[in-house]
MDTraj code that builds the backbone (N, CA, C; nanometers):
import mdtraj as md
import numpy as np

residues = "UNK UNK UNK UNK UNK UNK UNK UNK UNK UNK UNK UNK UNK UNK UNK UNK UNK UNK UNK UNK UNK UNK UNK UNK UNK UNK UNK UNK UNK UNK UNK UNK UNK UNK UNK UNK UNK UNK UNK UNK UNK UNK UNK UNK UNK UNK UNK UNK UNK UNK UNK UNK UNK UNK UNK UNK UNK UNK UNK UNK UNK UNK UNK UNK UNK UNK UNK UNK UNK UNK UNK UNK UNK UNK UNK UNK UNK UNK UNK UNK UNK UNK UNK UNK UNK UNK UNK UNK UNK UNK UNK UNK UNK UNK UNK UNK UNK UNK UNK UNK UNK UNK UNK UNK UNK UNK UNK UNK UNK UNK UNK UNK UNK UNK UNK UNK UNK UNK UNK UNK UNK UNK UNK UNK UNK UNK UNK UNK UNK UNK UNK UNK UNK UNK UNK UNK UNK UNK UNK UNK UNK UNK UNK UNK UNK UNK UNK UNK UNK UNK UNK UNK UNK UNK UNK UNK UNK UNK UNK UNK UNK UNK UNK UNK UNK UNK UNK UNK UNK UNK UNK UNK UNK UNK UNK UNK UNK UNK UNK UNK UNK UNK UNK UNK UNK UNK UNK UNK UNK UNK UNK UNK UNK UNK UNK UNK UNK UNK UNK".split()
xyz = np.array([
    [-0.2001, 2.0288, -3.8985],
    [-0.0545, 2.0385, -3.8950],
    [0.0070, 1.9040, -3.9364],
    [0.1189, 1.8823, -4.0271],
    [0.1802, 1.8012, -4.0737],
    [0.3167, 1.8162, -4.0074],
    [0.3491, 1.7214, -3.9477],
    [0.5152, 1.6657, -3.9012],
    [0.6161, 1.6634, -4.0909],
    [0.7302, 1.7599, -3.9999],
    [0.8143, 1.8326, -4.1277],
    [0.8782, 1.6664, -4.1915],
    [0.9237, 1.5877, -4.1190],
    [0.9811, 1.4928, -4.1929],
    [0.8704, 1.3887, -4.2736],
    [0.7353, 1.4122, -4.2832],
    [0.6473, 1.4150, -4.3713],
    [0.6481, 1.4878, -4.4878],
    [0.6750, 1.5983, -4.4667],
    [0.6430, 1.7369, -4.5862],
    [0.7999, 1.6635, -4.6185],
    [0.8890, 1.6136, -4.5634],
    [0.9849, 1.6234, -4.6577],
    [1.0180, 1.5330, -4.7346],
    [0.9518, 1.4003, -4.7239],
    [0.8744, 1.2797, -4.8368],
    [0.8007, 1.3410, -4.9135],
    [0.7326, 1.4312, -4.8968],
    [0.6585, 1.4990, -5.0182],
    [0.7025, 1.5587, -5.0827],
    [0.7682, 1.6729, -5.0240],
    [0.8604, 1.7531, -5.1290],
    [0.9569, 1.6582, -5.1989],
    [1.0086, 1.5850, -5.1646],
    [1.1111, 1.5219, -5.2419],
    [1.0536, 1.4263, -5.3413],
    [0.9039, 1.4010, -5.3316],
    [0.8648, 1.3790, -5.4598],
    [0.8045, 1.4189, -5.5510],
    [0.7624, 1.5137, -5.4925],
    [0.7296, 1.6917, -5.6015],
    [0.8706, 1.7043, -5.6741],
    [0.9932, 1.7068, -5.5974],
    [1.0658, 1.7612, -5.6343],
    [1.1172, 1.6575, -5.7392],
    [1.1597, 1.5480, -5.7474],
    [1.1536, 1.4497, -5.8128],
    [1.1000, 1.4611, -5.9384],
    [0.9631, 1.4602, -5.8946],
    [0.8703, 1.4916, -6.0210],
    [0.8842, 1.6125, -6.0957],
    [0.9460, 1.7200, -6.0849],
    [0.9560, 1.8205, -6.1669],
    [1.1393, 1.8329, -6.1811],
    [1.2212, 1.6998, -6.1760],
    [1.3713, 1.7571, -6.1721],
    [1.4206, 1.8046, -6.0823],
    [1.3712, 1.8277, -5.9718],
    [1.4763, 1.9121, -5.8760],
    [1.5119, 1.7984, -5.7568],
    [1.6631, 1.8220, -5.8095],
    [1.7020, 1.7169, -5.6799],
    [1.7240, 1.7862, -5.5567],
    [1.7589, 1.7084, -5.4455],
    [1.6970, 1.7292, -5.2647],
    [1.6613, 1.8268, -5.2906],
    [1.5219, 1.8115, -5.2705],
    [1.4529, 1.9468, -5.2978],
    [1.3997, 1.9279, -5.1703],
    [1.3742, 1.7907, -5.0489],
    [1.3440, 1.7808, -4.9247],
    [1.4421, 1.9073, -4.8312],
    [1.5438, 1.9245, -4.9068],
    [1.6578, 2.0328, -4.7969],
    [1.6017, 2.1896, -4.8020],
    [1.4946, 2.2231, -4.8670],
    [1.4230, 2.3414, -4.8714],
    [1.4153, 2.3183, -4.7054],
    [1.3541, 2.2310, -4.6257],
    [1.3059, 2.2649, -4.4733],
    [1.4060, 2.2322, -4.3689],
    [1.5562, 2.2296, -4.4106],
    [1.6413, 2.2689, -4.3051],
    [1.6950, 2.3998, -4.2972],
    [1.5526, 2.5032, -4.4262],
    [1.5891, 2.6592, -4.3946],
    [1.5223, 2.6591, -4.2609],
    [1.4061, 2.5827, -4.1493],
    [1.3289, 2.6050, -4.0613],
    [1.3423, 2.5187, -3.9168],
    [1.3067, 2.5982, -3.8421],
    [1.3609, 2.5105, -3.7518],
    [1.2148, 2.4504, -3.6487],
    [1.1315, 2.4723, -3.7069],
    [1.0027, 2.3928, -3.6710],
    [0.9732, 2.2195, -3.7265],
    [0.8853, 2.2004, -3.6127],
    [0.9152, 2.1028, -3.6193],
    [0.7545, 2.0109, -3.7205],
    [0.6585, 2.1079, -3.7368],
    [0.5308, 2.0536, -3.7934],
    [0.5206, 2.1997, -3.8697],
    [0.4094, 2.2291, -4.0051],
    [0.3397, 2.2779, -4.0604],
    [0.2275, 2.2832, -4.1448],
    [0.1317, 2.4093, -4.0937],
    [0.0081, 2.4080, -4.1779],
    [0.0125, 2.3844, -4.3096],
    [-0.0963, 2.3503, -4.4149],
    [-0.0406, 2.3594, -4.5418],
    [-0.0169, 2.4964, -4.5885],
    [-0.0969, 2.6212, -4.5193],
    [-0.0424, 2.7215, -4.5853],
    [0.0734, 2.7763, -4.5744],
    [0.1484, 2.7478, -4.4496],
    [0.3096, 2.7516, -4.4410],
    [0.3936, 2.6824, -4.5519],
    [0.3726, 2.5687, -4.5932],
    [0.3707, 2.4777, -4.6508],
    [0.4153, 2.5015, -4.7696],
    [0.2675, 2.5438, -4.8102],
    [0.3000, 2.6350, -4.9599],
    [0.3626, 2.7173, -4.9868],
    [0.3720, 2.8026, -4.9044],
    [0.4527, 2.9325, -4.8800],
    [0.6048, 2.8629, -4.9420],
    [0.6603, 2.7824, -4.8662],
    [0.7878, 2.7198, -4.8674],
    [0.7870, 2.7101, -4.9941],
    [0.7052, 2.6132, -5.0602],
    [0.6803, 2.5766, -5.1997],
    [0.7122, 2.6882, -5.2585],
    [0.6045, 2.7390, -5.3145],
    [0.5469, 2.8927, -5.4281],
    [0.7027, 2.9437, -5.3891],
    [0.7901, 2.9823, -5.2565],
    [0.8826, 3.0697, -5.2705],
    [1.0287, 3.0430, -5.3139],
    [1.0422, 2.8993, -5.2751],
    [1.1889, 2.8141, -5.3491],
    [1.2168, 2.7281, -5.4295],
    [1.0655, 2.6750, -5.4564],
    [1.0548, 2.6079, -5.5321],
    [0.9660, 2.6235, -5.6546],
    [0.8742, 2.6714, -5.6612],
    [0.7953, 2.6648, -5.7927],
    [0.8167, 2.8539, -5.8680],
    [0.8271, 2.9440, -5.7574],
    [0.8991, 3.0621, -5.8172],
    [0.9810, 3.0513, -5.9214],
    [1.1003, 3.0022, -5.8467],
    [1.2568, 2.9878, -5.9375],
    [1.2721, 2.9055, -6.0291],
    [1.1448, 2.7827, -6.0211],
    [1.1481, 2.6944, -6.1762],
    [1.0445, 2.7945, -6.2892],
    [0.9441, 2.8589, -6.2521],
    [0.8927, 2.9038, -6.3609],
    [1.0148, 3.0302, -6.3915],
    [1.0874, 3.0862, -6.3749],
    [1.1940, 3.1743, -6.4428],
    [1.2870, 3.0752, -6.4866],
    [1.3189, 2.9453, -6.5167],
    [1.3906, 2.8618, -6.6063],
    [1.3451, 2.8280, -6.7187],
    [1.4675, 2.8071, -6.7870],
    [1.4186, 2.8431, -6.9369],
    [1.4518, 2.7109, -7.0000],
    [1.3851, 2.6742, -7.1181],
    [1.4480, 2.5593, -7.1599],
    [1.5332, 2.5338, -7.2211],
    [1.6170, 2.6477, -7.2246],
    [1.7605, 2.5803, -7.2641],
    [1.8405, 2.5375, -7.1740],
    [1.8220, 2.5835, -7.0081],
    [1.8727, 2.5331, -6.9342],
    [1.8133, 2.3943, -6.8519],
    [1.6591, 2.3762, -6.9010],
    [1.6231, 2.2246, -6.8148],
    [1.4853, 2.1745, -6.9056],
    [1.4442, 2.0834, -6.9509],
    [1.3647, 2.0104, -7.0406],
    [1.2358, 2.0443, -6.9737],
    [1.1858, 2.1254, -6.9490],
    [1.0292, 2.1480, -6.8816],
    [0.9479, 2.0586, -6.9560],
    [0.9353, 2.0185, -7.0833],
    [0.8957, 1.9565, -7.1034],
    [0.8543, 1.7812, -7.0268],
    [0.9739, 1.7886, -7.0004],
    [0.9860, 1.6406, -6.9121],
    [0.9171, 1.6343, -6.7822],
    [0.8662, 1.7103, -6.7709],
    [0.7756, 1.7563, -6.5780],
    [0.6441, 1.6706, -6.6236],
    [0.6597, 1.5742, -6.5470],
    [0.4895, 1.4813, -6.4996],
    [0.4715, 1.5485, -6.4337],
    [0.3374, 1.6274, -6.4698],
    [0.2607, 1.7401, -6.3546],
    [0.1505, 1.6187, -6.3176],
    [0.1317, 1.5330, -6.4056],
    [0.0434, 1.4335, -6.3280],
    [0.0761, 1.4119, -6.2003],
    [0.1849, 1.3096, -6.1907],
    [0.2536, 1.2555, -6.1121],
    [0.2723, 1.3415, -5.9696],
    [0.2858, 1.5101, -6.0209],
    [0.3113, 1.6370, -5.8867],
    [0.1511, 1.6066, -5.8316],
    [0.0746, 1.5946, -5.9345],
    [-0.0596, 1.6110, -5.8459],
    [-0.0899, 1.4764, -5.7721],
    [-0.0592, 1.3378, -5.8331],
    [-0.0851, 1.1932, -5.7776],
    [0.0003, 1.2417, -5.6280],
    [0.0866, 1.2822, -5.6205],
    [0.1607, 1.2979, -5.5008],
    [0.0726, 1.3851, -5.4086],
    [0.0443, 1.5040, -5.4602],
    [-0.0136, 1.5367, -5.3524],
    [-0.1629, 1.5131, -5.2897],
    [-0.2396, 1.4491, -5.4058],
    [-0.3202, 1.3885, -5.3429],
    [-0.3007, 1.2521, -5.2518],
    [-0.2073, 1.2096, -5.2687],
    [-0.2006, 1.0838, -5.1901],
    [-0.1847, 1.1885, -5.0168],
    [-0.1157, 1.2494, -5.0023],
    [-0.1095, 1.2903, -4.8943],
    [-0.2010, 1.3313, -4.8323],
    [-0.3004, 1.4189, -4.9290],
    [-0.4611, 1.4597, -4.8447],
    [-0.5615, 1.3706, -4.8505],
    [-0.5573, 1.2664, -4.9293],
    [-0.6633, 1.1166, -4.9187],
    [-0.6247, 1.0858, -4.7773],
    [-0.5037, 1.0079, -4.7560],
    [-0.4703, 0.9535, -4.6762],
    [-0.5196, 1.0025, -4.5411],
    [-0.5166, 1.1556, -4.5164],
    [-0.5079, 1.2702, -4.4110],
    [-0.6844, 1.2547, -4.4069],
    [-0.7339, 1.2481, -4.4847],
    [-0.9317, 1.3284, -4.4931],
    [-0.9928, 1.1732, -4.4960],
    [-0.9428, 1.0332, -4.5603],
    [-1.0322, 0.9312, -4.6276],
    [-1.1263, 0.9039, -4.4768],
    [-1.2356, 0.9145, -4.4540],
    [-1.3211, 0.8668, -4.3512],
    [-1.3497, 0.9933, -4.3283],
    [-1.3034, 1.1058, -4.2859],
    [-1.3158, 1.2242, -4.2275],
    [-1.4307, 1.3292, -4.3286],
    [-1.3408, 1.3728, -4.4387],
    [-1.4420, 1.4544, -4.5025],
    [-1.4234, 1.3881, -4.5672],
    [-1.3867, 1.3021, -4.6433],
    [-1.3909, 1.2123, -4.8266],
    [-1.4993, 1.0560, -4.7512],
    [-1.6085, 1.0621, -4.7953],
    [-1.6600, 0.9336, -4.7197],
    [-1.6000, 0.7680, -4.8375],
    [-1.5906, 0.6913, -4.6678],
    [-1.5504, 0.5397, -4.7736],
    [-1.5887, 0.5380, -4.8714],
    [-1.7413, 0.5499, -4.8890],
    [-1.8240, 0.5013, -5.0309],
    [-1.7642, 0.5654, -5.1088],
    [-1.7068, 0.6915, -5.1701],
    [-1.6507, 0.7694, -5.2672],
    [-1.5658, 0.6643, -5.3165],
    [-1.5455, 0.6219, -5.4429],
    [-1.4596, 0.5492, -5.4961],
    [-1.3407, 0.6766, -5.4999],
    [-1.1788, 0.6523, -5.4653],
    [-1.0165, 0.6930, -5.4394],
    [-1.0273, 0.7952, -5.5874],
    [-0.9992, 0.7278, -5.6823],
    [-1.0390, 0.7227, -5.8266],
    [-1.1203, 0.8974, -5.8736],
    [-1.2310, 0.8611, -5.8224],
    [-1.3514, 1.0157, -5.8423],
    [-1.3145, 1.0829, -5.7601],
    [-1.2664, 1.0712, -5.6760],
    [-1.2951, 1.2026, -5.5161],
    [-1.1453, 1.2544, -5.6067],
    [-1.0430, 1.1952, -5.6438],
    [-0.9148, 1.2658, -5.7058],
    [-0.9597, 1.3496, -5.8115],
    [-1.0478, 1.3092, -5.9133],
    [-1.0433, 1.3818, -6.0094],
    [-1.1840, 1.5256, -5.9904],
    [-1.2428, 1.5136, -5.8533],
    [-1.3150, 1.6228, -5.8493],
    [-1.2288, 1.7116, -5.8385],
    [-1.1122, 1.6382, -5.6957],
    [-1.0337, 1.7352, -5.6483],
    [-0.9588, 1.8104, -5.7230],
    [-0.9112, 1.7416, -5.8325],
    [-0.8486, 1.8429, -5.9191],
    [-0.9248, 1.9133, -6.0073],
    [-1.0613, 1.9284, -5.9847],
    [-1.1430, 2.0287, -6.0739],
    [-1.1892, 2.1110, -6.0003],
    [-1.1642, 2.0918, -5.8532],
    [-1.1859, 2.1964, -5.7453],
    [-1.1054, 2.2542, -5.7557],
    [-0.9597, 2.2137, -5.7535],
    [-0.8602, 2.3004, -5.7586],
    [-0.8467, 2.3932, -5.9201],
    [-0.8692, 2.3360, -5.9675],
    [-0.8723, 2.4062, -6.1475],
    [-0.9047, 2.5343, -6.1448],
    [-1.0437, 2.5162, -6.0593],
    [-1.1651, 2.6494, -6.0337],
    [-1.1544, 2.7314, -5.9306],
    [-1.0857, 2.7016, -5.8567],
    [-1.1382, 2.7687, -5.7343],
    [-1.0525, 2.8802, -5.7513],
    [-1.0794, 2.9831, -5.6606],
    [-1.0932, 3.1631, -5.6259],
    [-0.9167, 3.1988, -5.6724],
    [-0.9011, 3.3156, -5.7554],
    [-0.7500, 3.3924, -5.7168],
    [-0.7653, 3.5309, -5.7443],
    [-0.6226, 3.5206, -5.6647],
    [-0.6428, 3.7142, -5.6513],
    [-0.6152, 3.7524, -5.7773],
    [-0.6039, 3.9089, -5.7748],
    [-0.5445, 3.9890, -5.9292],
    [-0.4363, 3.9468, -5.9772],
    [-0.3514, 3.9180, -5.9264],
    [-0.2136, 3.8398, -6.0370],
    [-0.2640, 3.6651, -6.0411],
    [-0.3766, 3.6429, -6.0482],
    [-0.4169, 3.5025, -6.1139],
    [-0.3309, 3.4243, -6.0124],
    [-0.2985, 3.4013, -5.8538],
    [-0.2571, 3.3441, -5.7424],
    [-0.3664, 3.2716, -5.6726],
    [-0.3594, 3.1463, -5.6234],
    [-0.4538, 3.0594, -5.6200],
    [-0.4547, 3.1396, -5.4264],
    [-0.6032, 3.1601, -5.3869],
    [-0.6270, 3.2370, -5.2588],
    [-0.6510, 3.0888, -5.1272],
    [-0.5512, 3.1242, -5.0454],
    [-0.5240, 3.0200, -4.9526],
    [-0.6437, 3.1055, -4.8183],
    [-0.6984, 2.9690, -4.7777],
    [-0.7026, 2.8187, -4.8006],
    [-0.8543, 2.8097, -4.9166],
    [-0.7592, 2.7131, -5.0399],
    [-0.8297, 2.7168, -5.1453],
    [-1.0031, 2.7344, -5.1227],
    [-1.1041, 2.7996, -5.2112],
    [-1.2268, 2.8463, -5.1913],
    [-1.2820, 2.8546, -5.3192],
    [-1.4236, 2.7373, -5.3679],
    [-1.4592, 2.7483, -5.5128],
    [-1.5864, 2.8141, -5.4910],
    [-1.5713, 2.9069, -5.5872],
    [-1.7316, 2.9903, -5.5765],
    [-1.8452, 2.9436, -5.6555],
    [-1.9946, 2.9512, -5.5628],
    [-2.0709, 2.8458, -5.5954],
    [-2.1241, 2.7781, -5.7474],
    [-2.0884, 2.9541, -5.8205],
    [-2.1323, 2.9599, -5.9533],
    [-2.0238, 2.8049, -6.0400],
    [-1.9399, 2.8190, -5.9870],
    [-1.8407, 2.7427, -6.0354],
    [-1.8313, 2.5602, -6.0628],
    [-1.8807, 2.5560, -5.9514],
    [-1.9225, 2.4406, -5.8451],
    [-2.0216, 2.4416, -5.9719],
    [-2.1696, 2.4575, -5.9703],
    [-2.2464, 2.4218, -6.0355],
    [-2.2078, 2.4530, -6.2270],
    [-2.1252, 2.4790, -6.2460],
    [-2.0372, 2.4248, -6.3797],
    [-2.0086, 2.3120, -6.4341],
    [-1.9175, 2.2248, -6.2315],
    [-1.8792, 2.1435, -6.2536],
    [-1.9860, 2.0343, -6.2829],
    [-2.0776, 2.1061, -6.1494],
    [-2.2087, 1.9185, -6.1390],
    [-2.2751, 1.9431, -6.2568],
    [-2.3264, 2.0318, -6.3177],
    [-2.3959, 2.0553, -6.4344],
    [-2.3601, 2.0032, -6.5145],
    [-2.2295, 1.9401, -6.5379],
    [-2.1415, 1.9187, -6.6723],
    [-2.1932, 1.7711, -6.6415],
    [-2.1476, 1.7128, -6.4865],
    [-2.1390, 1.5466, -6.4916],
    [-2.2835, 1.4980, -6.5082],
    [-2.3713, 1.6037, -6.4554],
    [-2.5126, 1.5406, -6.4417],
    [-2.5880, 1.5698, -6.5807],
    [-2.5332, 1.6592, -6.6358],
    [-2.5432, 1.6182, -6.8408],
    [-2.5224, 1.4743, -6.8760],
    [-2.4181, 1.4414, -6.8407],
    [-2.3874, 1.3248, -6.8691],
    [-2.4316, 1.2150, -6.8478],
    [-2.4416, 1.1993, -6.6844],
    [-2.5363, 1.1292, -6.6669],
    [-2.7108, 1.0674, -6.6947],
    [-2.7471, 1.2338, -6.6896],
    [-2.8913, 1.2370, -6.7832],
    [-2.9778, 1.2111, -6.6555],
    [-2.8930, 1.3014, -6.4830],
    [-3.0276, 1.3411, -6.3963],
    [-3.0211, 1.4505, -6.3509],
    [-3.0126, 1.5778, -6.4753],
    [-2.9923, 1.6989, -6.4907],
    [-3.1034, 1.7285, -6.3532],
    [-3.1879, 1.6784, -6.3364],
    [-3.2802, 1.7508, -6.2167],
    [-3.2294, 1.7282, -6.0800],
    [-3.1022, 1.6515, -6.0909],
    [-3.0756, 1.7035, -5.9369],
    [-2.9668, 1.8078, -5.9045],
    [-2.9493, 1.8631, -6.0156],
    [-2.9009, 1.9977, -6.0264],
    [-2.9423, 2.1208, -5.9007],
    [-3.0472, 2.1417, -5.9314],
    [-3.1336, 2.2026, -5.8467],
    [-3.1142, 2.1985, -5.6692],
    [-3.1538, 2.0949, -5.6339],
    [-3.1237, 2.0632, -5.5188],
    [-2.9366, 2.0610, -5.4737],
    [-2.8570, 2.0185, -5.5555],
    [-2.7026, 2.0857, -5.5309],
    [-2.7276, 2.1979, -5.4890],
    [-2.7397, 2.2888, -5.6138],
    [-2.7326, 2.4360, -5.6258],
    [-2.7641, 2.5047, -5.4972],
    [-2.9016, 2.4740, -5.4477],
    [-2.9666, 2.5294, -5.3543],
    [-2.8384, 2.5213, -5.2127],
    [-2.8178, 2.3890, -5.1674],
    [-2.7346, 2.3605, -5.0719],
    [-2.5846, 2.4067, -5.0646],
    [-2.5570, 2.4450, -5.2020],
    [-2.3771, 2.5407, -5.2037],
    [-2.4274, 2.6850, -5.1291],
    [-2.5199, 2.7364, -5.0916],
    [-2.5165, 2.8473, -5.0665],
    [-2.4573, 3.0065, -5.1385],
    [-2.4274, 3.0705, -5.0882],
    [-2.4030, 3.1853, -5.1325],
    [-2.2611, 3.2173, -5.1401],
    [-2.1554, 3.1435, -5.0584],
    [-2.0519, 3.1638, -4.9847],
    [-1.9528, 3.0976, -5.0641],
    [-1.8505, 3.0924, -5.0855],
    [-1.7094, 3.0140, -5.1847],
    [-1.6937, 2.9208, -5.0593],
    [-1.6705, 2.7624, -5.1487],
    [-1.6609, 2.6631, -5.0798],
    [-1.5931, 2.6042, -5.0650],
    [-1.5123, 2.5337, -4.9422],
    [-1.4288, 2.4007, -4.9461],
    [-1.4216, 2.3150, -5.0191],
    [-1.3361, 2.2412, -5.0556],
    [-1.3203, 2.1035, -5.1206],
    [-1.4196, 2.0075, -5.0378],
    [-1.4421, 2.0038, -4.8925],
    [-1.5053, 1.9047, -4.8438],
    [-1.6336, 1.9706, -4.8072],
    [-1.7062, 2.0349, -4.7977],
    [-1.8216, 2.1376, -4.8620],
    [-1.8867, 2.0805, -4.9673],
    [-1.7808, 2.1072, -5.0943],
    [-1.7612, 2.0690, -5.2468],
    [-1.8499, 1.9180, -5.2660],
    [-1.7300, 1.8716, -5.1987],
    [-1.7485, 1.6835, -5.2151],
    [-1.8487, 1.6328, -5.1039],
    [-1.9046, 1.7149, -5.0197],
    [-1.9930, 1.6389, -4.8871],
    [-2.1501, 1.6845, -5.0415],
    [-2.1474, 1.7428, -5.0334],
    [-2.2408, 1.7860, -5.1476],
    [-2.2719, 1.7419, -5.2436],
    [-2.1692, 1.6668, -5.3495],
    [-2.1778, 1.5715, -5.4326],
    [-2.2037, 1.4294, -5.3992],
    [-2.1759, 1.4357, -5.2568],
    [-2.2318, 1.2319, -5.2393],
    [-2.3639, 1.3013, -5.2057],
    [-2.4117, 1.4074, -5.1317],
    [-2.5568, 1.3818, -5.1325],
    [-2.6835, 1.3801, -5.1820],
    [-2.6304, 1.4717, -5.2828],
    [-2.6881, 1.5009, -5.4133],
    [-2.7123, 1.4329, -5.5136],
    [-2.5760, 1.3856, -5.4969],
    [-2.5101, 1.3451, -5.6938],
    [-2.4845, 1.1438, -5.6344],
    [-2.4175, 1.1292, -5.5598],
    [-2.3286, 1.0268, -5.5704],
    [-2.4808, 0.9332, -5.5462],
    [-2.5386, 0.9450, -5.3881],
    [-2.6610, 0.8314, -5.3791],
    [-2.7798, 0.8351, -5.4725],
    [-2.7783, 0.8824, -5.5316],
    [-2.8783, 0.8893, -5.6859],
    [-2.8164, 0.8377, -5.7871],
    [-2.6829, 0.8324, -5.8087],
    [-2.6968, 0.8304, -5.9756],
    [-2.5759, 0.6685, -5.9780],
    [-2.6502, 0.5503, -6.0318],
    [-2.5261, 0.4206, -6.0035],
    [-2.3791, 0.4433, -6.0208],
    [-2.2849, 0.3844, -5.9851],
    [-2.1979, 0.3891, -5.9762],
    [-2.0750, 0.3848, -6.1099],
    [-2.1487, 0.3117, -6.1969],
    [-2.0704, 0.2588, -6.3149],
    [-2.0858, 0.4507, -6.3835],
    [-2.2128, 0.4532, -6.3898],
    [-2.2423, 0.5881, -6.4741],
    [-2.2047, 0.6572, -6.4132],
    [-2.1792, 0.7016, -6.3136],
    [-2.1434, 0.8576, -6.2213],
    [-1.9499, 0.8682, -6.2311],
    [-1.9331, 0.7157, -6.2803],
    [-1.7816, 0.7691, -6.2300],
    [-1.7209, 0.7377, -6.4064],
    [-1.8116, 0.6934, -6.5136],
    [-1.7938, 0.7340, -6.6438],
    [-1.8385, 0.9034, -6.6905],
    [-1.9097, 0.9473, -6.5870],
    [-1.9405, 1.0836, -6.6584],
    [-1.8686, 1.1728, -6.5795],
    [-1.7942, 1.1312, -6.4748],
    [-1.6815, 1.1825, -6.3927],
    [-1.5567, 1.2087, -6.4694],
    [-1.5253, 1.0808, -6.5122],
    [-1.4293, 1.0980, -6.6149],
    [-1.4197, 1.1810, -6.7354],
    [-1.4776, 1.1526, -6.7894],
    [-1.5207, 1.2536, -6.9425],
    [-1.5233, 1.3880, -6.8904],
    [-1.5817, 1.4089, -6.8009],
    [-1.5976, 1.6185, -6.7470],
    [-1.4592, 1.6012, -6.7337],
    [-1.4103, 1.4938, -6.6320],
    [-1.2593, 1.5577, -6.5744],
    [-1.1629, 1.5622, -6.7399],
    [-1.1808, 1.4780, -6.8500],
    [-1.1270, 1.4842, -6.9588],
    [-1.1650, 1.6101, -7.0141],
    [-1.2661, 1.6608, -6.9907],
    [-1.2924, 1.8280, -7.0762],
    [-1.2208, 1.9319, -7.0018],
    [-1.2315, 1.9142, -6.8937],
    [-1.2076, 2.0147, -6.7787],
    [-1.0492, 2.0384, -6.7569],
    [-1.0408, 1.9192, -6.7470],
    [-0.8717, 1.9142, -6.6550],
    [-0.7848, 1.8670, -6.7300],
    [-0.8284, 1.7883, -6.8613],
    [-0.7040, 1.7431, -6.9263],
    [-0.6744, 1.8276, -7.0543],
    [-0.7866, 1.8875, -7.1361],
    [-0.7475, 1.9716, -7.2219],
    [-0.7108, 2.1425, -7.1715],
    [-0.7150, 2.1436, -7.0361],
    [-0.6921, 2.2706, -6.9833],
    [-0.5219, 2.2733, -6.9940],
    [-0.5284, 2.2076, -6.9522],
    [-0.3857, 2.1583, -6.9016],
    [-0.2808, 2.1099, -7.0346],
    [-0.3430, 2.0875, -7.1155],
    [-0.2919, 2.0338, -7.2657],
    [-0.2675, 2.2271, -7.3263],
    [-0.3693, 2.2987, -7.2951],
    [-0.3847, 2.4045, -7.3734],
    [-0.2662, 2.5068, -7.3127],
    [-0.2209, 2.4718, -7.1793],
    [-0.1264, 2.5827, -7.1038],
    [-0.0008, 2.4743, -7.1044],
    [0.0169, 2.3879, -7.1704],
    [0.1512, 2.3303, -7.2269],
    [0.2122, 2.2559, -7.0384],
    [0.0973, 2.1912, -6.9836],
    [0.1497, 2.0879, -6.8781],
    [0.1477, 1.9519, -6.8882],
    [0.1310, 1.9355, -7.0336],
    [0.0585, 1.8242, -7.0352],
    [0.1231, 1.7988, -7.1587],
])
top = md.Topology()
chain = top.add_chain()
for i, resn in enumerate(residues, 1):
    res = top.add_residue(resn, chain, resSeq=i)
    for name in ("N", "CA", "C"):
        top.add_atom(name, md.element.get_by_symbol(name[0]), res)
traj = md.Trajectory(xyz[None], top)
């Protein structure tokens, strides 16, 4: 649970970041005083990101939306919330962001293509991602041993990432793991995102 006059530093720089001014006054529709993130979202997806995807650009420059910047924001809020907890120190700030946003890229939605709360990447997926970095790296054999440990089941982000330091991160040096981090997250997340016009 997050204290609302938190969520409302955030929203207001989501909102910021995509043009919408006090967009923090979405949560004096509520009269609670903390929320889950899936409440959270709810708020989001229903007043805020609904009613901007039916705007058109003759009425507001969509173009001009740093979706970077929407995501730097909200990861700062769940680093901050997880760093020691599920994101371990050793993870360089840097990599654990850009898995996260390839967790999020991938992970599970229903039939109208709606991202399924609380987010869940299925394992096949997961081993897409490590497969790609550990190409890169060139210790394709600890593939194997990942794989085995995702189980059968769609996974957490911290599932996800407890899995990659044990696997991936204490095996492979540091300089190389977070250059072949980059480059996947450049295939993955930046031309995805280039190709659906967010970028």
């Amino acid at each position: 649970m997050v204290q609302i006059h938190t969520l409302k530093v955030l929203t207001a720089s989501i909102g910021n970041a995509l043009g919408i001014e006090k967009s923090e006054e979405l949560h004096d529709k509520t009269d609670k005083t903390e929320l889950d993130f899936k409440s959270y979202f709810v708020i989001l997806e229903s007043l805020m990101f609904e009613p901007l995807s039916k705007v058109s650009d003759e009425t507001m420059d969509l173009s001009s939306i740093d979706y970077q910047h929407v995501h730097q924001v909200c990861w700062v809020l769940f680093y901050n919330n997880q760093k020691g907890k599920t994101i371990p120190d050793d993870v360089l700030e840097n990599m654990a962001f850009k898995l996260w946003l390839m967790y999020n890229l991938f992970s599970e939605e229903d039939d109208s293509n709606k991202p399924i709360l609380p987010l869940k990447l299925d394992p096949e997926e997961a081993s897409t991602i490590f497969e790609a970095i550990l190409t890169q790296t060139g210790n394709y054999n600890l593939l194997s041993s990942a794989i085995e440990d995702f189980g059968d089941e769609p996974m957490t982000y911290q599932k996800y990432l407890s899995t990659f330091f044990v696997h991936i991160f204490k095996h492979v040096k540091e300089g190389i793991l977070k250059s072949s981090v980059d480059t996947v997250y450049e295939q993955f997340v930046i031309d995805i995102l280039k190709k659906v016009g967010a970028l």
